[in-house]
N, C-alpha and C positions, 0 to 999 in steps of 0.2 A: 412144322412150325415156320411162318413167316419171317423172313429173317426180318430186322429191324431198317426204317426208312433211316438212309444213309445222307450226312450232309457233307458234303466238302467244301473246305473255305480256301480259295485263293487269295493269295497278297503277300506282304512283306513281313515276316515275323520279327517284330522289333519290340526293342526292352525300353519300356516309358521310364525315364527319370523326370519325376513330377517335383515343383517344387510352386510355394507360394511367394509369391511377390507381390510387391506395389505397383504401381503405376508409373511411377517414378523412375525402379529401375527398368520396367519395359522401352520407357521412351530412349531407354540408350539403345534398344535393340532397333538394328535395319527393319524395314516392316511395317505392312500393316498390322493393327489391334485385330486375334483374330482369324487369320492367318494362317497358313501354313507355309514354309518354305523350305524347299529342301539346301542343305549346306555340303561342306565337307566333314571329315575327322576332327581334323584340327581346329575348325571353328566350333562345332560343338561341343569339343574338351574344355578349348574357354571360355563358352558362356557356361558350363557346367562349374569352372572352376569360381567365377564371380559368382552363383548365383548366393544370395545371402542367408546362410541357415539351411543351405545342403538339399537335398533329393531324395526321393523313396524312388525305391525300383517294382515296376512291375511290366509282367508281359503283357504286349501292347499288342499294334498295328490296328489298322479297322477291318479289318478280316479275321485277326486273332480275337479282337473283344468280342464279336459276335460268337465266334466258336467256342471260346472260353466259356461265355455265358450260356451256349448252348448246350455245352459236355456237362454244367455243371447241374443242367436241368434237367439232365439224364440223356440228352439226346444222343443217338450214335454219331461221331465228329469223325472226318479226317484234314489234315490238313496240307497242305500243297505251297511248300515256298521255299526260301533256303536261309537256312539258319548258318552261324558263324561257325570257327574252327575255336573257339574261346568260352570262358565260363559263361558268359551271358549266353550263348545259344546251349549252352548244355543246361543252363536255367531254364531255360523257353522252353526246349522240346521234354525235360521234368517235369513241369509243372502241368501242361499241356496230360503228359503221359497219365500224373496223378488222379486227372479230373475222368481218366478215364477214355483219352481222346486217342485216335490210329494218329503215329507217331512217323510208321514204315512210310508216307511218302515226303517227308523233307528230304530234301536236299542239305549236304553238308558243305560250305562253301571254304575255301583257303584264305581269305579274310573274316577280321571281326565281326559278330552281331552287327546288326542295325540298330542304332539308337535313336529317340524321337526325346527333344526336351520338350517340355511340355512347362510353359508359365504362364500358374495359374494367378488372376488379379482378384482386389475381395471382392470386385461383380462375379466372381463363379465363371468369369469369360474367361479360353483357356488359346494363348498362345503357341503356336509350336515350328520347333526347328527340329529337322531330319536328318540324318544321314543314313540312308539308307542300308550301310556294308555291305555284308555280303547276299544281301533281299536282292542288291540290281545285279550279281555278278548271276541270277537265272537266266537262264539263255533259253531259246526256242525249241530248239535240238536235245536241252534235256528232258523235254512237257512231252508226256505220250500220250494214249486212249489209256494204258495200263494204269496209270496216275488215277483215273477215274473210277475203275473196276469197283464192280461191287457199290457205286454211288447213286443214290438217287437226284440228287440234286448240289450245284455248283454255287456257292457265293463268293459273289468277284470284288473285291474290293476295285474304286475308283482309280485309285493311284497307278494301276497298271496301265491304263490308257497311256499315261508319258511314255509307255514302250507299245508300241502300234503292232508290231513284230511278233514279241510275246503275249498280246493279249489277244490279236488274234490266232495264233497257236493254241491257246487256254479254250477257247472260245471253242474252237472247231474240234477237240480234242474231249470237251465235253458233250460237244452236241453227239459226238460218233459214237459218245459211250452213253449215250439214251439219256443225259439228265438233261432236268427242265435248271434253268438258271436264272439267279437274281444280282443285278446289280447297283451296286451301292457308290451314286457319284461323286461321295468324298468329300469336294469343296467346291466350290466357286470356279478356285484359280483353276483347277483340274476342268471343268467343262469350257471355259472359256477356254485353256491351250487346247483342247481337241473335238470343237465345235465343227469341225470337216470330217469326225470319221465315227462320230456319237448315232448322229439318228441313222444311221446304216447298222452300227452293231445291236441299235434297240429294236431297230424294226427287224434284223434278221436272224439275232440270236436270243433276247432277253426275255423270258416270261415276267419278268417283276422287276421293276425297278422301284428303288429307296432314293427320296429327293428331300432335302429341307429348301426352306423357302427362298436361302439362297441360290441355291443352285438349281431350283426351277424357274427364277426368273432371270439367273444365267443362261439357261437353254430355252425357255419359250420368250424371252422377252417381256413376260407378264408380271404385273405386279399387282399383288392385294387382292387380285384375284383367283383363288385358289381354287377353284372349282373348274376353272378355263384352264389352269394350269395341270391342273390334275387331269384333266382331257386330253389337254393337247399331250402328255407323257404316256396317256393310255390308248392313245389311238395308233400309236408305233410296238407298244408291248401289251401282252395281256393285262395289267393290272398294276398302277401306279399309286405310290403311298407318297405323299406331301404332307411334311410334318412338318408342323410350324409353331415349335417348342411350346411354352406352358399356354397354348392355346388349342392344341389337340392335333387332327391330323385329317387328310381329307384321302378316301382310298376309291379310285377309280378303277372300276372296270366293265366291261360290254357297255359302255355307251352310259352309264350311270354313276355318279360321285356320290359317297356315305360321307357327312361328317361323322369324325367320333371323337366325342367328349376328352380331354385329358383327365389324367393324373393328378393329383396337385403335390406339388413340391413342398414340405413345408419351408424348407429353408434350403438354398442352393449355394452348396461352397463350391463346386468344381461341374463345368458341362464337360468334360475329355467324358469322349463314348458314350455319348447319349445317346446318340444317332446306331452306334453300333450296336450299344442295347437293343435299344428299338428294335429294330432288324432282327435281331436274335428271338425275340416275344413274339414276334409276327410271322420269324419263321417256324419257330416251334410251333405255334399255332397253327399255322397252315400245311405243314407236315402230319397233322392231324384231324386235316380235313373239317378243320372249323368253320367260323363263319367268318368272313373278311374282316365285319369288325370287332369278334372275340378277338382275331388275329392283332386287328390295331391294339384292341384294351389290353392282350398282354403287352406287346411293347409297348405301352404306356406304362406299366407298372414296375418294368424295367426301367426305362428314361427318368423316369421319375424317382425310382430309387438309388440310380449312379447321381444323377448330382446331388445329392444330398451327401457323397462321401467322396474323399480326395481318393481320385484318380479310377480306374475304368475295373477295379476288380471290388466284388462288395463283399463284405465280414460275414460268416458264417449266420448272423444272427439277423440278416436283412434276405438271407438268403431262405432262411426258414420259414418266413415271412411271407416270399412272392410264393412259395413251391405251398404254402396252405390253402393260396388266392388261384391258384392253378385248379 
């Protein structure tokens, strides 16, 4: 018997404390609407402690919602990051475990979890402040080929790029161990700090790369044009998805751009992990040798049904849902 296609998700395993807010209280926060930015501890204890009407906890990172979503769709997961010496990382790597996901390559670190606030306003638009614990205390020198064993394939979360060192350790660590790799570039701010060492790691490690429309007109300079965008990301990787939220998504590869149709949202309280959704539908899809745009219209039906629910993990009963449309 075939053993099962294997996914592994790099990045920071961090616990989302989601909370809804106004507008009102955003404009206290330093920041752009939007935004990500990474903080300390101690700052993000105190906007935790202000925020008004408290937080829900769920396992986050954008490399964790992909996988999560992916474990939950039966696919084989593992995951590659370092979790805390504290209850929140013994939540992550449980939760993770229950869905059915390889556990065996976290790292355990001597600081706490990583936490990400995440505030959400009633446009569905979703703020966030980071601290990443014990996710930045990965070093180089822990990432082996053996990290990989047994993978078919590596999803990179964007956020590692802020570490040059460790991502290309990840990078070269998967290529030795045979997998093809997708990378997902996060944000905006994320392509713009490392616009000197992006189109080298796309053209010489990345089969796929995941963009929304910010961040490919952060990297090509192109706006509104999304077909020239989605070219110009495909002609450094095999096959570029530009997703440009409740408008669909454009997926380029050999020299040819597909739109595909979105989802419709009927009502959007929270976007946290849309994007990583996405990804996860498109990897599932493509892990089964679909068609690039079955691959989009799954993650469209993901994307589509995280913002309709607070925060990046979806209720049993939305889950029933996509897995009958599969």
């Amino acid at each position: 018997m075939n053993s099962p296609f294997t996914l592994i998700g790099v990045g920071s395993p961090i616990v989302d404390a989601i909370a809804q807010v106004e507008d009102s209280f955003l404009n206290q926060v330093d920041g752009d609407k939007g935004g990500m930015v990474l903080v300390d501890a101690a700052t993000i204890s105190g906007l935790i402690e202000q925020v008004p009407g408290g937080t829900i906890a769920a396992p986050g990172g954008s490399a964790g919602n992909t996988l999560f979503a992916l474990a939950r769709m039966g696919a084989s997961t593992a995951f590659l990051g370092k979790t805390g010496n504290c209850a929140e990382g013994s939540f992550y790597r449980d939760r993770f475990q229950q869905l059915g996901g390889d556990c065996s390559r976290f790292k355990i670190g001597d600081v706490p979890n990583g936490r990400c606030l995440s505030l959400v306003t009633p446009d569905g638009e979703r703020t966030m402040r980071t601290d990443l614990g014990a996710a930045m205390t990965l070093a180089p020198e822990e990432v082996s080929v053996d990290d990989f064993a047994g993978c078919n394939h590596a999803h990179i979360e964007g956020y590692l790029l802020f570490n040059e060192a460790l991502m290309m350790r990840v990078l070269n660590c998967a290529k030795q161990a045979g997998c093809t790799i997708s990378l997902d570039l996060a944000s905006f701010e994320v392509v713009n700090a490392t616009k000197n060492i992006l189109p080298a790691i796309l053209k010489d490690y990345v089969d796929i790369v995941f963009a929304n429309e910010e961040e490919g007109q952060a990297f090509t300079g192109i706006s509104d044009d999304y077909i020239s965008m989605a070219k110009e990301l495909a002609s450094l990787c095999d096959i570029a998805a530009v997703k440009i939220g409740a408008r669909g998504s454009y997926i380029a590869h050999a020299g040819t751009v597909e739109k595909v149709e979105p989802m419709h949202a009927a009502h959007v309280v929270d976007t946290t992990g849309a994007g990583d959704l996405w990804a996860a539908g498109f990897l599932y899809g493509w892990s089964q040798k679909r068609t690039l745009a079955d691959c989009a219209r799954i993650g469209s039906i993901l994307g589509a049904a995280v913002v309709q629910e607070q925060g990046s993990v979806l209720p049993e009963h939305v889950w029933q849902d996509i897995l009958c449309q599969l």
